[in-house]
C-alpha positions as CSV (number, residue, x, y, z in Angstrom):
1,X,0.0,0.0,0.0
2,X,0.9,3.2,-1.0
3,X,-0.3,6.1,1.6
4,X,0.0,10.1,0.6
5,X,0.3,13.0,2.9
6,X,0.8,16.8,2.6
7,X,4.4,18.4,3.7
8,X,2.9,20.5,4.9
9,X,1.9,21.3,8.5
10,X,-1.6,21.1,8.5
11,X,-1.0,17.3,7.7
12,X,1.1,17.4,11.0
13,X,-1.4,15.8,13.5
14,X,-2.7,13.1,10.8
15,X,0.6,11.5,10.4
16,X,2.3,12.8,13.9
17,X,1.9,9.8,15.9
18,X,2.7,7.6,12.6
19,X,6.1,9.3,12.6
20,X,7.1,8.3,15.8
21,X,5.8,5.2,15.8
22,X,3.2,5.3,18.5
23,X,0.5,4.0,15.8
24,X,1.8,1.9,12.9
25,X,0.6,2.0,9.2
26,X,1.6,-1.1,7.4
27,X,2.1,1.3,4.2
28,X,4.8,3.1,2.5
29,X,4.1,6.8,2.9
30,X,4.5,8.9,-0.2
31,X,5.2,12.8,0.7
32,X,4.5,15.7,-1.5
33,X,2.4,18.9,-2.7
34,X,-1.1,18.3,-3.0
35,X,-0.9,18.6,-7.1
36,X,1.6,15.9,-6.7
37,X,-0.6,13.7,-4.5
38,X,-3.8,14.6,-6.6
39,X,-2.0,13.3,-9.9
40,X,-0.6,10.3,-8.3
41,X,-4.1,9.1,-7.3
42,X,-5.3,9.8,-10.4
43,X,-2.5,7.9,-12.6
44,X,-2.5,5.0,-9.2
45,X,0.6,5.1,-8.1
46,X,-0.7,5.8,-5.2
47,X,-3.6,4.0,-3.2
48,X,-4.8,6.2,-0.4
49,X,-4.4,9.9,0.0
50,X,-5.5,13.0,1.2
51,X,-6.3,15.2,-2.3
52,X,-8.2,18.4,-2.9
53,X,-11.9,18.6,-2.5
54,X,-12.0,19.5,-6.1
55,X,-9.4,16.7,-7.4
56,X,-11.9,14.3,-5.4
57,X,-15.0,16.0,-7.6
58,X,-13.0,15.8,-10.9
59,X,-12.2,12.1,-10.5
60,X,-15.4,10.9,-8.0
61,X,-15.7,7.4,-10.0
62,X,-12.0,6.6,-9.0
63,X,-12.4,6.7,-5.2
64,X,-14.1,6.7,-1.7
65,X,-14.2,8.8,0.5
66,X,-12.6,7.7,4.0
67,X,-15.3,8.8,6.6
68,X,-14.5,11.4,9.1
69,X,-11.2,12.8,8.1
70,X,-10.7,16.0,6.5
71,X,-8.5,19.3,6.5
72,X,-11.4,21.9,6.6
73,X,-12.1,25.5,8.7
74,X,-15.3,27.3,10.1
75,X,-13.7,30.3,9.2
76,X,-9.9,31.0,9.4
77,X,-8.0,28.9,7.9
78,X,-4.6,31.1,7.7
79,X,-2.9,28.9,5.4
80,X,-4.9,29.8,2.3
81,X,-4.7,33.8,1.9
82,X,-4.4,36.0,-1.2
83,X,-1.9,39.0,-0.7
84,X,-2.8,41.9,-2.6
85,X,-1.5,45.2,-3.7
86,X,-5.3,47.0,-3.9
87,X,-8.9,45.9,-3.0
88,X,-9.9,42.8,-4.4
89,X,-12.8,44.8,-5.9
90,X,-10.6,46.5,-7.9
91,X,-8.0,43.2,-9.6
92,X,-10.3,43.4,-12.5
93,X,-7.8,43.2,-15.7
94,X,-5.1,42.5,-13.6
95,X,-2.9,39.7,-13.0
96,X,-2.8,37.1,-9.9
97,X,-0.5,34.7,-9.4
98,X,-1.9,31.5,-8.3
99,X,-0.5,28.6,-6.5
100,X,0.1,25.5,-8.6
101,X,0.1,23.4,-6.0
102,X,-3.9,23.6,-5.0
103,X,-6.7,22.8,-7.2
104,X,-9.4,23.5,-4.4
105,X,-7.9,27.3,-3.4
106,X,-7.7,28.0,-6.7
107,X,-11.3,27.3,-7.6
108,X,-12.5,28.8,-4.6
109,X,-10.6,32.2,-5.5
110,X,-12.4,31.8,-9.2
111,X,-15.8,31.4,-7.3
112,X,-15.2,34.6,-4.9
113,X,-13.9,36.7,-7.9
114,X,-16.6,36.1,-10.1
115,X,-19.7,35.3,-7.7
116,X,-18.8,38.1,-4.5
117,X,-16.2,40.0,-5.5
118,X,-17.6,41.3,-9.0
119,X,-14.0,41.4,-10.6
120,X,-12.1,39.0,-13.5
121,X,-8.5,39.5,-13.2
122,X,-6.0,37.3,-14.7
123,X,-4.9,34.2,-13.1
124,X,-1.3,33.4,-13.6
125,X,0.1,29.9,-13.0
126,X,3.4,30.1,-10.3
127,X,4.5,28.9,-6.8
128,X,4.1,29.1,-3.2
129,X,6.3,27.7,-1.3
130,X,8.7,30.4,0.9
131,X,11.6,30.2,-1.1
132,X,9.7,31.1,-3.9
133,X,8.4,34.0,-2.2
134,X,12.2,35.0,-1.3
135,X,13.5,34.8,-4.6
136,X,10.6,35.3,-7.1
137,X,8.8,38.5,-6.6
138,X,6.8,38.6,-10.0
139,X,5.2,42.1,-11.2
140,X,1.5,41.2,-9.6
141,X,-1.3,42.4,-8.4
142,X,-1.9,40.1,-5.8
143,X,-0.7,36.0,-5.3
144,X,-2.5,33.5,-3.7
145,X,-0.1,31.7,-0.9
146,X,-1.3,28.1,0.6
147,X,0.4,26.3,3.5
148,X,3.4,26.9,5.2
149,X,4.3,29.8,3.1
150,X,1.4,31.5,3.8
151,X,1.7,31.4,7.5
152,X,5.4,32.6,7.1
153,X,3.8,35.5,5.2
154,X,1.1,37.1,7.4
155,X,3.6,36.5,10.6
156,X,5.0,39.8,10.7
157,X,8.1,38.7,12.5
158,X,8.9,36.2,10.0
159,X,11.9,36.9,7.9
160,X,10.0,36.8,4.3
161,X,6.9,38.7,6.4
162,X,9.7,41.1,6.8
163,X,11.3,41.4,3.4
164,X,7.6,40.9,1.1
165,X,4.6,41.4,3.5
166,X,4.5,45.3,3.2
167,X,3.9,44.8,-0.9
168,X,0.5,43.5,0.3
169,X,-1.0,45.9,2.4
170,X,-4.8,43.8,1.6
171,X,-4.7,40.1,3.0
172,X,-7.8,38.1,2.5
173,X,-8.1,34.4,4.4
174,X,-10.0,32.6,1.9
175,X,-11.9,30.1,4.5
176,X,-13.5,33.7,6.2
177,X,-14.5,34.8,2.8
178,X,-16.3,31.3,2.2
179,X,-17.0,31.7,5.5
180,X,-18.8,35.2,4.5
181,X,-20.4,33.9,1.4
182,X,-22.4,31.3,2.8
183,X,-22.1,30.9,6.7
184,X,-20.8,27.1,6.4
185,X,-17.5,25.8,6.8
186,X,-15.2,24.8,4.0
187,X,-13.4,21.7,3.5
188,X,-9.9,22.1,1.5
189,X,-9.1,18.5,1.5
190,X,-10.3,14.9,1.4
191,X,-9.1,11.4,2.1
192,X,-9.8,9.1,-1.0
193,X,-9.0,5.0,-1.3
194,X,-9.3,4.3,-4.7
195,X,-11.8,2.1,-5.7
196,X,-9.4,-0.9,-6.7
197,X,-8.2,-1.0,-3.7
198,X,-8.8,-3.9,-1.8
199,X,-11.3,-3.1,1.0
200,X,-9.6,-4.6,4.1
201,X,-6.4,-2.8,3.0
202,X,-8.3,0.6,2.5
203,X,-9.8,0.1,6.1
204,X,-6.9,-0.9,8.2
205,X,-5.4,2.7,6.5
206,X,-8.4,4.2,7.5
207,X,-8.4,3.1,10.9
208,X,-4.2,4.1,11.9
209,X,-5.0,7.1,10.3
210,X,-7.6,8.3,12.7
211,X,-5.9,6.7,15.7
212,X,-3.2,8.7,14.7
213,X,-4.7,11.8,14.1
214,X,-6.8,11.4,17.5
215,X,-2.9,11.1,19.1
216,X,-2.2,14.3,17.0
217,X,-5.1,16.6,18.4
218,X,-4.5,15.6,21.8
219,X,-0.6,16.3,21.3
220,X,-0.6,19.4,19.2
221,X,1.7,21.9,21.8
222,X,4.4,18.8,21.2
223,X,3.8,19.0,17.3
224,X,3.7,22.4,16.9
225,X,7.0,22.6,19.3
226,X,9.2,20.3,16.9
227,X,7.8,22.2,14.0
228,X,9.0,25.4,15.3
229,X,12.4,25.9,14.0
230,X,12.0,24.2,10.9
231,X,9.7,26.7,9.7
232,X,10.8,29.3,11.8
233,X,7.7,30.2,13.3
234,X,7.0,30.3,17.4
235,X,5.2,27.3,18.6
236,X,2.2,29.5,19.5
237,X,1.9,30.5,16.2
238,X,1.5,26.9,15.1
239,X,-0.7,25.7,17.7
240,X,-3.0,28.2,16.9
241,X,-3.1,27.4,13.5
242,X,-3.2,23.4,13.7
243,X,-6.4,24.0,17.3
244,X,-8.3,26.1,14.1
245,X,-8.7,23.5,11.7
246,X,-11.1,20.8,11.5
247,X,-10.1,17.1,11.2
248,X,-12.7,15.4,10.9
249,X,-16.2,15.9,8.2
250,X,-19.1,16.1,10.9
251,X,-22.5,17.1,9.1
252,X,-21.6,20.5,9.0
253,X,-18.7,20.2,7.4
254,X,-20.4,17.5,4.9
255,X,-23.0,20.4,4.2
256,X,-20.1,22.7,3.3
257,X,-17.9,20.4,1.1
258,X,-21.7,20.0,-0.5
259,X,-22.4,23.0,-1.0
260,X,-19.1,24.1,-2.5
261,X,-19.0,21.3,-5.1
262,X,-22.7,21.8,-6.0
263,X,-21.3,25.8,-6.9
264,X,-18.4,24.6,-9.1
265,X,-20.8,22.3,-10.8
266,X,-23.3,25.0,-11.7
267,X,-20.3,27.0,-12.7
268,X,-19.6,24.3,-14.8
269,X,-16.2,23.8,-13.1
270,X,-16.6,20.0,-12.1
271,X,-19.0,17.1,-13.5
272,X,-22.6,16.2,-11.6
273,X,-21.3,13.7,-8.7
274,X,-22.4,12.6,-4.9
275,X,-20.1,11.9,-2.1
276,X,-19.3,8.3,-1.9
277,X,-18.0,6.6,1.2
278,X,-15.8,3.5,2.1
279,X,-17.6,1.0,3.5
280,X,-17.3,0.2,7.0
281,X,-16.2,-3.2,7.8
């Protein structure tokens, strides 16, 4: 079996007690940006994974979902934020870079620009991750920033906070303007098995995954702790992020993944689909 996980830290408490061995997942564990993980389902070289909300609507047919275990907010999220140089009522005609790395952010920024914010600027494909920001400071309007690079970003003590955050005086959290929009919470990413997968492997994933993400919530200041210098954030700062998301898909959450893949498909963004579960056992 052939697990995939995030680098980045919101995948933290998921995989934190896998890492140390405290829970163990008979599985190799394949690492990368969600893009990577998302086209690695898709192709199946990889068997479970968590993937963008969006990469789960695109390719429903190919997977199920794994009850109870998401990366969503009712609210903040501060890991998905667009940085811009001027109201975001006013980007029309201009250009904003957007991640590569996030099919869901992207789709939601599409959905706020032309359904809320009444603008149509220009997306332009780049990167996000810090050392992007440090050396790649693109003539834009604004840029969309996901995961650890965005926190660095809107922590004003942070050294690329410090060198690029004053180019964007306007910062938007894109899980408050969902947030906004609607009054439900939004669900950035999924856990899929594909469907080829033999059941009994895809549940005994499913089941050291949420023992191990239960170890993770109830250890997040020791996560957030180690994570601190390699990231260069305090460990406060990371708590606070990790306590603000949501891990698992309550109904609430359910209604809001629902509800935002019901607006991409009248946009005409992803196919007509329902949410498919694994089996229990």
């Amino acid at each position: 079996m052939r697990v995939g996980r995030i680098r980045y830290l919101n995948c933290a408490p998921v995989y934190g007690a896998v890492d140390r061995g405290v829970v163990t997942l008979d599985a190799d564990l394949v690492t990368g940006i969600p893009s990577e993980l998302n086209r690695g389902m898709a192709e199946g070289s990889i068997d479970v994974s968590v993937v963008s909300a969006v990469a789960y609507a695109r390719d429903a047919a190919k997977y199920l979902l794994l009850p109870d275990l998401a990366i969503s907010c009712n609210g903040e999220v501060r890991s998905v934020m667009l940085f811009s140089t001027r109201p975001v009522q006013e980007l029309g005609g201009q250009q904003v870079l957007v991640t590569r790395s996030s099919m869901t952010s992207v789709a939601l920024l599409d959905l706020l620009f032309e359904q809320v914010w009444k603008a149509k600027p220009t997306f332009v494909p780049g990167d996000a991750e810090a050392d992007d920001l440090r050396r790649d400071q693109a003539p834009v309007a604004a840029r969309l920033v996901i995961g650890d690079a965005a926190l660095m970003l809107r922590h004003k003590e942070h050294p690329v906070a410090a060198a690029h955050g004053r180019d964007y005086p306007y910062v938007y959290d894109l899980g408050v303007e969902w947030k906004k929009w609607t009054g439900l919470p939004f669900v950035f990413a999924v856990w899929v098995a594909r469907r080829d997968v033999r059941l009994r492997d895809a549940l005994q994933v499913h089941g050291a995954l949420m023992e191990s993400r239960d170890w993770g919530l109830a250890n997040l200041p020791l996560i957030s702790s180690e994570a601190s210098a390699a990231c260069q954030l305090p460990p406060a700062v990371i708590h606070e992020y990790l306590a603000g998301l949501d891990y698992g898909l309550g109904l609430e959450y359910l209604e809001g993944l629902s509800e935002f893949l019901r607006r991409l498909e009248l946009a005409g963004k992803v196919p007509q689909g329902k949410l498919v579960f694994l089996p229990a056992a």
